[in-house]
C-alpha positions in Angstrom: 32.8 -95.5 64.7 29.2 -97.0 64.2 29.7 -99.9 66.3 30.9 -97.6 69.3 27.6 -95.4 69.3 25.9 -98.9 69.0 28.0 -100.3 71.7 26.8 -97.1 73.8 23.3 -96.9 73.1 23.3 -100.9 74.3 24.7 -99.8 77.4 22.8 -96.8 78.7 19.6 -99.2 77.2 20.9 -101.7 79.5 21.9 -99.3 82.5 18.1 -97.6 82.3 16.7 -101.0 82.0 18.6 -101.4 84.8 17.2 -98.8 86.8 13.5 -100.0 86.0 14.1 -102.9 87.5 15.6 -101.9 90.6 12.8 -99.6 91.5 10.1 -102.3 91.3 11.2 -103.8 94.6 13.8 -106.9 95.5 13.0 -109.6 98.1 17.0 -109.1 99.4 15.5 -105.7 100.7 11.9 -105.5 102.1 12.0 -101.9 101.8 12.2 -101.7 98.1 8.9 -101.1 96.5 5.9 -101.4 97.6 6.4 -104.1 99.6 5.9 -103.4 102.8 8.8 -104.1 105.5 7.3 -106.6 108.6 7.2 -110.1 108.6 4.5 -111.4 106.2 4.4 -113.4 103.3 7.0 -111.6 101.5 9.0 -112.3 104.4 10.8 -115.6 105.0 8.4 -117.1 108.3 11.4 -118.2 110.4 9.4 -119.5 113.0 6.4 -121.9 111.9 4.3 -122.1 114.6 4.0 -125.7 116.4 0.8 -127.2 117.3 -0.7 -127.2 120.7 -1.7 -130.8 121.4 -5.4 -130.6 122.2 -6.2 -127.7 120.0 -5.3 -129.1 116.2 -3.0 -126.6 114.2 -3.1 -123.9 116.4 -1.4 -121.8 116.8 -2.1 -119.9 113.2 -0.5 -117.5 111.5 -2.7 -115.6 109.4 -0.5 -112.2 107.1 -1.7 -110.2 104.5 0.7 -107.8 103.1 1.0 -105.9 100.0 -2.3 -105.1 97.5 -3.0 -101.8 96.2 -3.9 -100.7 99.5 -0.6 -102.0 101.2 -2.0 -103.9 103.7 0.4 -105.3 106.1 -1.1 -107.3 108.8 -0.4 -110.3 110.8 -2.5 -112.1 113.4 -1.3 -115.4 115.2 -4.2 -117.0 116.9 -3.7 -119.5 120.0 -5.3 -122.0 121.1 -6.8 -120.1 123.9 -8.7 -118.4 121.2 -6.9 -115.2 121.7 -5.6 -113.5 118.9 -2.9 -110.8 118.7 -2.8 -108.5 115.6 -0.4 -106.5 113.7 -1.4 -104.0 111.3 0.3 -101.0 109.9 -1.0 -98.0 111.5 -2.0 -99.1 114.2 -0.6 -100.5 117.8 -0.7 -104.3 118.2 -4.0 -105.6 119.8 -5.2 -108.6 120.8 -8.8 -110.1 120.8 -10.2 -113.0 122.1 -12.2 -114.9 119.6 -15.8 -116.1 120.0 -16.3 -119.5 120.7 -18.6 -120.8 117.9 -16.6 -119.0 115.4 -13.1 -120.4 116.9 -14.6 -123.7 116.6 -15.5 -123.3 113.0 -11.6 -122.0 112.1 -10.3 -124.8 114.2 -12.6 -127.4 112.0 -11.2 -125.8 108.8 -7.8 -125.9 110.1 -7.8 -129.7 111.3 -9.3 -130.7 107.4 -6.0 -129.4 105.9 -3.6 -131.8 104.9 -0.4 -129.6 106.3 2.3 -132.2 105.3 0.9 -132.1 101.9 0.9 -128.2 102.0 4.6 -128.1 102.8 6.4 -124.6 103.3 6.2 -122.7 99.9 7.7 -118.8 100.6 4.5 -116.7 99.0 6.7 -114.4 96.4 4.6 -111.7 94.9 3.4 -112.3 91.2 2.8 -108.7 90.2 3.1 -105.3 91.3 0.3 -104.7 94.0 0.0 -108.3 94.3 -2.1 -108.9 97.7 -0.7 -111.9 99.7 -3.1 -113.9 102.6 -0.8 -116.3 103.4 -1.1 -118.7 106.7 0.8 -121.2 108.3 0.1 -123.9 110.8 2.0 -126.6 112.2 4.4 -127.5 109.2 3.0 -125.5 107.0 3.0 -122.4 105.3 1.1 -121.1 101.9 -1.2 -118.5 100.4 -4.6 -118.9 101.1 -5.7 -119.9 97.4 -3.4 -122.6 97.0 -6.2 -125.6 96.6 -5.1 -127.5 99.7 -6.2 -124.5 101.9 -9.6 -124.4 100.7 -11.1 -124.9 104.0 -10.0 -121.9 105.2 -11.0 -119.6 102.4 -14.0 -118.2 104.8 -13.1 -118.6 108.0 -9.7 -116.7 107.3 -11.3 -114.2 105.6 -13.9 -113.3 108.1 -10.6 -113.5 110.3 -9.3 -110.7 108.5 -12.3 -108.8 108.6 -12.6 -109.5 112.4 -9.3 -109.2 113.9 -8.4 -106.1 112.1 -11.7 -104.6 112.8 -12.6 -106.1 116.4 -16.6 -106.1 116.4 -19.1 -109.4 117.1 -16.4 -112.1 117.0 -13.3 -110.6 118.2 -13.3 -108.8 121.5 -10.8 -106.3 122.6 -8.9 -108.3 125.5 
């Protein structure tokens, strides 16, 4: 009789354990979790965007999702320096980006190798796990994988910008 109760006690441990797990979120549902539900980097990017000749790894795709805040933004900026933005909350906008600083996130994004970069699906790492991922061309990573170091700033102030139009991103 022992070994049943220990047989049972394995089983509601394992059932509860279980449970645990299930409430912490599963990429097969974007809804689980904290994890927000739009396309972003916990979302499979279908779509890469394809260059524009002329304008070097634009367009861009620029998402940050998740974080303790539960961002959950997206902004794909063209080569025409307009850039339309998704963020929870709030309707979609589009801005059109100042010259000067369009220049310097078109330098950044013409010194990354994007063939080397590859497509790597940013998976979250923790709970509240804030992903910046971008893609370009053939590529597709989060922002502190090495290879993207160029565009540490530029897509940062992008952020800051295109969620928040002010100096360099005005309402079109």
């Amino acid at each position: 009789m022992y070994e049943g109760v220990k047989s049972i006690r394995f089983a509601v441990l394992a059932a509860a354990a279980g449970l645990v797990l299930a409430g912490c979120g599963d990429e097969s549902d974007p809804g689980a979790g904290s994890t927000p539900s739009v396309p972003g980097p916990t979302t499979p990017i279908t779509s890469t965007p394809t260059p524009t000749p002329g304008a070097a790894g634009l367009p861009l795709t620029v998402s940050r999702t998740g974080g303790f805040a539960g961002f959950n933004d997206q902004i794909v900026v063209g080569a025409d320096g307009i850039a339309s933005v998704t963020s929870m909350g709030k309707d979609p906008s589009r801005c059109k980006l100042e010259a000067g600083f369009l220049g310097t996130l078109t330098d950044a994004v013409k010194q990354v190798d994007w063939p080397a970069v590859g497509i790597t699906k940013p998976t979250i790492r923790h709970p509240d796990d804030m992903i910046i991922a971008v893609a370009s061309g053939a590529g597709l990573a989060r922002l502190e994988d090495p290879k993207l170091k160029p565009l540490v700033a530029p897509v940062s102030k992008l952020l800051t910008e295109a969620t928040q139009p002010g100096n360099l991103c005005k309402p079109v």
